[in-house]
C-alpha positions as a Markdown table, in Angstrom:
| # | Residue | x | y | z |
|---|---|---|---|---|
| 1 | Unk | -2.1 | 7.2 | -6.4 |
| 2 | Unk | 1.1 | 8.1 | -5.0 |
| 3 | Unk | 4.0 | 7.3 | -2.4 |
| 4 | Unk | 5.7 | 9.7 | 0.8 |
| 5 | Unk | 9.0 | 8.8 | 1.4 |
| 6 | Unk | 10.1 | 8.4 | 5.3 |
| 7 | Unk | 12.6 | 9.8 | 6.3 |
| 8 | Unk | 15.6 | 9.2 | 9.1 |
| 9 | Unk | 16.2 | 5.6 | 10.4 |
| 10 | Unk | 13.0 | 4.6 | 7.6 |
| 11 | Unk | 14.6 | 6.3 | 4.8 |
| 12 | Unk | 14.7 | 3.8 | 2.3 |
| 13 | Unk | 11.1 | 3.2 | 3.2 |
| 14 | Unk | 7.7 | 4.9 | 1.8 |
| 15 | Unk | 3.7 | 4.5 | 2.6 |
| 16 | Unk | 1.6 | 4.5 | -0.7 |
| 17 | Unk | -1.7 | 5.2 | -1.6 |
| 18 | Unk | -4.5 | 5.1 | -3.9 |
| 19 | Unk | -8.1 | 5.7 | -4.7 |
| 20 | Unk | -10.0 | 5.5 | -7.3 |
| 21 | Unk | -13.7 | 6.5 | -7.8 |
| 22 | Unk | -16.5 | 4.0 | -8.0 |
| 23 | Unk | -17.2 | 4.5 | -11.8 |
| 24 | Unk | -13.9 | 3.0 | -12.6 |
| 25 | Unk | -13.6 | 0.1 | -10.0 |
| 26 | Unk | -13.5 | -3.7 | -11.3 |
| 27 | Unk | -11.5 | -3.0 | -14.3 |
| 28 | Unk | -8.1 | -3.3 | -13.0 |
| 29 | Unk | -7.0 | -0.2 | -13.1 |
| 30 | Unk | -6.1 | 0.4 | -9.1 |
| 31 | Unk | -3.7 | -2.8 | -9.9 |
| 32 | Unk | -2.2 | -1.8 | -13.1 |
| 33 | Unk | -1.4 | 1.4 | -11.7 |
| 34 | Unk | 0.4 | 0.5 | -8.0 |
| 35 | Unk | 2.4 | -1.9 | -10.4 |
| 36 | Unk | 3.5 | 0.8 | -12.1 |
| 37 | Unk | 3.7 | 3.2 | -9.5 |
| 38 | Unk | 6.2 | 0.3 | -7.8 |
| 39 | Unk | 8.3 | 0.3 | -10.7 |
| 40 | Unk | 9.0 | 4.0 | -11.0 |
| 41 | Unk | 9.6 | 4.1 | -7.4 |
| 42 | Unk | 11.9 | 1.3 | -7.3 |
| 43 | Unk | 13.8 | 2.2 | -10.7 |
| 44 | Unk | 14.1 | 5.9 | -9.7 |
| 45 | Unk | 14.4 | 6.1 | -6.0 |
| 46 | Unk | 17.0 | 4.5 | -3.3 |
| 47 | Unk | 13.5 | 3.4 | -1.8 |
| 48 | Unk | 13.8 | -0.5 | -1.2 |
| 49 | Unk | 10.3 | -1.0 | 1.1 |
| 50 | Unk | 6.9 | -0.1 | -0.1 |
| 51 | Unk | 4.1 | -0.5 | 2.4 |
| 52 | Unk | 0.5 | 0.1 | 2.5 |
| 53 | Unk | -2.2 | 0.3 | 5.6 |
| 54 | Unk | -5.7 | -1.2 | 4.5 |
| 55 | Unk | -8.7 | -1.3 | 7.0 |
| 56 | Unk | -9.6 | -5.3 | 7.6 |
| 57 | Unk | -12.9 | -5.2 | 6.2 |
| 58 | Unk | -11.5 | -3.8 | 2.6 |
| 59 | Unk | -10.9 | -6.9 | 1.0 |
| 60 | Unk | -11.0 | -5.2 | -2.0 |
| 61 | Unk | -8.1 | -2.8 | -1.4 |
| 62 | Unk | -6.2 | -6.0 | -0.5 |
| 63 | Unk | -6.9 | -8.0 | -3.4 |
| 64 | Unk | -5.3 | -4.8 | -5.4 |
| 65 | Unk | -2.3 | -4.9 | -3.3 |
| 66 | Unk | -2.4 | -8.2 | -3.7 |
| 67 | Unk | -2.1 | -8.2 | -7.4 |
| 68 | Unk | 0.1 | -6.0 | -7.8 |
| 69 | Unk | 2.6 | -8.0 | -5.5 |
| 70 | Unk | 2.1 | -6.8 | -1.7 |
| 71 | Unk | 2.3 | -9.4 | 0.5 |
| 72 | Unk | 0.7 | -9.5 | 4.4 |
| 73 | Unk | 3.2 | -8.3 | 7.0 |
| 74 | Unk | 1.4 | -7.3 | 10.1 |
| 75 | Unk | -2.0 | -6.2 | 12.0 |
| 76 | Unk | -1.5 | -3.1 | 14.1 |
| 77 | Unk | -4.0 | -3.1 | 16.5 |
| 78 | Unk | -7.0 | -0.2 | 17.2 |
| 79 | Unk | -4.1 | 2.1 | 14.7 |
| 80 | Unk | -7.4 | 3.7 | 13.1 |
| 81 | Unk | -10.4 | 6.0 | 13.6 |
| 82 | Unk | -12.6 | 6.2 | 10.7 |
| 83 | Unk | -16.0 | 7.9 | 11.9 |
| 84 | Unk | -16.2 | 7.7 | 15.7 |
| 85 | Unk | -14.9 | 4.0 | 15.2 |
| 86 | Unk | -11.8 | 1.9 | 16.0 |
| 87 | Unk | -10.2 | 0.0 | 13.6 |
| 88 | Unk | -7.1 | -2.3 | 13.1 |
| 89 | Unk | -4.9 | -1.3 | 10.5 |
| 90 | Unk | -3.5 | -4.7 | 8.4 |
| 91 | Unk | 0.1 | -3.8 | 6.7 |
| 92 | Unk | 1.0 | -5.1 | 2.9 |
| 93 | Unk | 4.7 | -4.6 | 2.2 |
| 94 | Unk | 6.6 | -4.9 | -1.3 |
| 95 | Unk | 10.3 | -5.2 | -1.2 |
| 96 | Unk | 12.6 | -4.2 | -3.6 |
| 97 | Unk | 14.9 | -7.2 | -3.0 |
| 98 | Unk | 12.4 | -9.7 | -1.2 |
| 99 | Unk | 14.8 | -12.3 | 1.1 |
């Protein structure tokens, strides 16, 4: 798990991350962990936006994101290339002061 800051006009912004092995999924760690990850990032950075890229037909990657607060912002359409194939890329954001 981890988070990359942005930088210039998206300073305050940051794509995370995570993966976790097979042997460990279905135990809510991957939630547990973005939660906490979320936490430090907003406690101890000036990062206010948290977003994530999942591929459409991971709805288990979204129901992590889910869980640990990410909401649906946006489908960017044929963003990805996984294997010689063309993907959409659906966007989960978390604010640090949600309006």
């Amino acid at each position: 798990i981890g988070f990359e800051p942005l930088d210039a006009i998206h300073r305050l912004g940051a794509e995370c991350g995570y993966w976790l092995t097979p042997a460990a999924w279905h135990q809510g760690l991957a939630p547990a962990a973005l939660h906490q990850l979320v936490q430090y990032v907003f406690d101890r950075t000036e990062i206010i936006r948290l977003y994530a890229g999942v591929f459409p037909w991971n709805a288990a990657s979204v129901r992590v994101l889910e869980q640990a607060g990410f909401a649906y912002e946006a489908t960017l359409k044929q963003a990805l290339v996984k294997q010689g194939q063309v993907y959409d890329e659906l966007i989960y954001v978390r604010l640090k002061h949600p309006s």
